[in-house]
C-alpha positions as CSV (number, residue, x, y, z in Angstrom):
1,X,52.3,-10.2,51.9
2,X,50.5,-6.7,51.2
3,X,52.8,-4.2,50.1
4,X,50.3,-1.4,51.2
5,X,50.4,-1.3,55.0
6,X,46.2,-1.7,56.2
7,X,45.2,-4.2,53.6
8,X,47.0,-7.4,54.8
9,X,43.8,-9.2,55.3
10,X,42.1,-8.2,52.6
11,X,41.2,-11.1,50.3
12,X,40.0,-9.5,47.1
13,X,39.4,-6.4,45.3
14,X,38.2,-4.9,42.0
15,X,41.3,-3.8,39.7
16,X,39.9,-0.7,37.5
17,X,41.4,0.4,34.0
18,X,40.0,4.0,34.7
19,X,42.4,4.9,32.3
20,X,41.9,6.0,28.3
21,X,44.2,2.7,27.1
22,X,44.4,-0.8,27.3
23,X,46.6,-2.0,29.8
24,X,48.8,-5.2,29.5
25,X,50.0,-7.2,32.7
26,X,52.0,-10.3,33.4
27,X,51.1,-12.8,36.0
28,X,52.9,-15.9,36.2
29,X,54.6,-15.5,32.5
30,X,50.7,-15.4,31.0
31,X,49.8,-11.4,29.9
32,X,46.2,-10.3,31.2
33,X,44.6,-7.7,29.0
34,X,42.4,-5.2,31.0
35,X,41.0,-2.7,28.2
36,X,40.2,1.0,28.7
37,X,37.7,1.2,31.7
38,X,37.2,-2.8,31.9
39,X,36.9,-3.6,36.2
40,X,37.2,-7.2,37.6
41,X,37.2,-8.9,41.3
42,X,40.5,-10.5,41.8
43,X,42.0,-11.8,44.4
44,X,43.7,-8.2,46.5
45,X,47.3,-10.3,45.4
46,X,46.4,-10.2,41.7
47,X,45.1,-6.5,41.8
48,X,47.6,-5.1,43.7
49,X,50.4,-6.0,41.4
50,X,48.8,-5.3,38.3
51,X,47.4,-1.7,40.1
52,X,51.1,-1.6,41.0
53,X,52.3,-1.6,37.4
54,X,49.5,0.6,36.0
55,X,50.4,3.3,38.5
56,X,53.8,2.9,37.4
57,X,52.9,3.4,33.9
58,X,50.7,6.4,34.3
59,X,53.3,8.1,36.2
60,X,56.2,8.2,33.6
61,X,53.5,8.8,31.2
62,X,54.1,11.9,28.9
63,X,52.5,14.5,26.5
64,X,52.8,14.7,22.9
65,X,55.4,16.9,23.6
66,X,57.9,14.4,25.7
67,X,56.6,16.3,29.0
68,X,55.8,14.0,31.9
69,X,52.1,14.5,32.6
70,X,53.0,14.2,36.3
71,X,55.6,16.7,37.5
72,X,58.2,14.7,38.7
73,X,56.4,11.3,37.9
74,X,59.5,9.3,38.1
75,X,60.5,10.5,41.3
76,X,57.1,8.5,42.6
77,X,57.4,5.4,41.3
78,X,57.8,1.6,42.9
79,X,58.1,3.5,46.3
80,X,59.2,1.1,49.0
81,X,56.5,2.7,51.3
82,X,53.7,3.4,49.2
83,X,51.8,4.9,51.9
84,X,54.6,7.6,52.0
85,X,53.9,8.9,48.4
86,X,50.5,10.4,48.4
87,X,50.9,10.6,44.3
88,X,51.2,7.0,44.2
89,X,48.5,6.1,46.5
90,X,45.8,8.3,45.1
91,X,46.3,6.5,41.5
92,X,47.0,3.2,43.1
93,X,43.8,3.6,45.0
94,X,41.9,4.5,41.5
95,X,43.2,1.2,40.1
96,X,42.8,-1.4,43.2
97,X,39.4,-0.7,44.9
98,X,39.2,-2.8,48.4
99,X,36.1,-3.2,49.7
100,X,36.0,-4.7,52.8
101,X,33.5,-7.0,54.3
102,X,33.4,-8.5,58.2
103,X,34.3,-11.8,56.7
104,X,37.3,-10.9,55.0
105,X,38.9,-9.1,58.1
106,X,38.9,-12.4,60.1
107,X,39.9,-14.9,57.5
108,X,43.5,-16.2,56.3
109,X,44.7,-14.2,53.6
110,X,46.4,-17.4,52.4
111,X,44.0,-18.7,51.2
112,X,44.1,-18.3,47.3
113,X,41.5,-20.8,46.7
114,X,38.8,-18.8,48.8
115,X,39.6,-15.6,47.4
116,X,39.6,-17.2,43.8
117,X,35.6,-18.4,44.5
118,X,34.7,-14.9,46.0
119,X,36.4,-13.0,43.2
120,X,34.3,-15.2,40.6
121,X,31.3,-14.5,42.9
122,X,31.7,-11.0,42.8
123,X,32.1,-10.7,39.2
124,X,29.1,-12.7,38.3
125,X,26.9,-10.5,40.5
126,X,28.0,-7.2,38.7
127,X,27.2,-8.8,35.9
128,X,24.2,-10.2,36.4
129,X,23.8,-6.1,37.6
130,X,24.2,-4.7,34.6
131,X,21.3,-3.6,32.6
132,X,20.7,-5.9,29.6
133,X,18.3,-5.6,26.5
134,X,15.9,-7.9,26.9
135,X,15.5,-10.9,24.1
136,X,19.4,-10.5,23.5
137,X,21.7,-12.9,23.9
138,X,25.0,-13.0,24.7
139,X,27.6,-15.4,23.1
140,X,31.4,-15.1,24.7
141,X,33.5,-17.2,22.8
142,X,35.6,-20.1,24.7
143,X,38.9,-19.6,27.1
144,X,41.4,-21.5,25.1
145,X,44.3,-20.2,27.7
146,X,44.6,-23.1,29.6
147,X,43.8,-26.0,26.9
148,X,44.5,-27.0,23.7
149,X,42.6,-25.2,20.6
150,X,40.1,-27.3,19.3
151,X,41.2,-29.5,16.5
152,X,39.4,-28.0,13.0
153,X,37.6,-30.7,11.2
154,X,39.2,-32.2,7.8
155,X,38.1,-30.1,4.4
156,X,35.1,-32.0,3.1
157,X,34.2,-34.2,6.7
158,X,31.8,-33.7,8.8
């Protein structure tokens, strides 16, 4: 269940770090690190809660001084009607960017395995958008978050 009225049957959406830090969320008990201005396709689920948190943050978030950069920030916070809070919902809107297609308005939002595949879908064709020098390659290094770390060879073995 949405907890912003108008996007129950939306299946994903891009979560944006449009801010200056890294941001940290938890999801099942695992943290995901988003850094500063990093965007993924998620299911709408996964970037609603961590757009949830980040507007949180940002909203008790103070000067070097101990001065709440947004008058009355904590006032706006975790509202139980979002949609009620303009505050809220202009950063929430910064950090969880729907974007609907005709597909997505008729399908089950239950679906997690569905919205997984299109998220991943989505990703790989902004990245396959981005501009890249040709003749260089890029290496990622492996996803050790659900497995076990590859076992280092013994000193002197092959």
């Amino acid at each position: 269940m949405s907890r912003v009225k108008g996007n129950e049957n939306v299946k994903t959406a891009k979560f944006f770090n449009c801010t200056s830090e890294e941001f940290i969320g938890h999801w099942d008990g695992k943290p995901h690190v988003f850094p500063a201005g990093a965007s993924k396709f998620m299911p709408y689920y996964l970037a609603e809660h961590f757009a949830w948190y980040l507007t949180n943050r940002e909203l008790l978030r103070t000067n070097r001084s101990g001065v709440l950069i947004y008058k009355d920030g904590e006032k706006f916070t975790s509202p139980k009607t979002p949609t009620d809070v303009p505050k809220f919902m202009e950063l929430f809107n910064k950090f969880c960017i729907v974007e609907k297609t005709e597909n997505e308005e008729t399908t089950n939002v239950d679906d997690d395995v569905e919205a997984v595949m299109e998220a991943r879908e989505k990703n790989d064709l902004a990245e396959q958008s981005v501009d890249r020098k040709p003749g260089v390659q890029e290496v990622t290094s492996p996803d050790f978050s659900d497995a076990e770390e590859p076992k280092k060879p013994a000193r002197g073995k092959k």
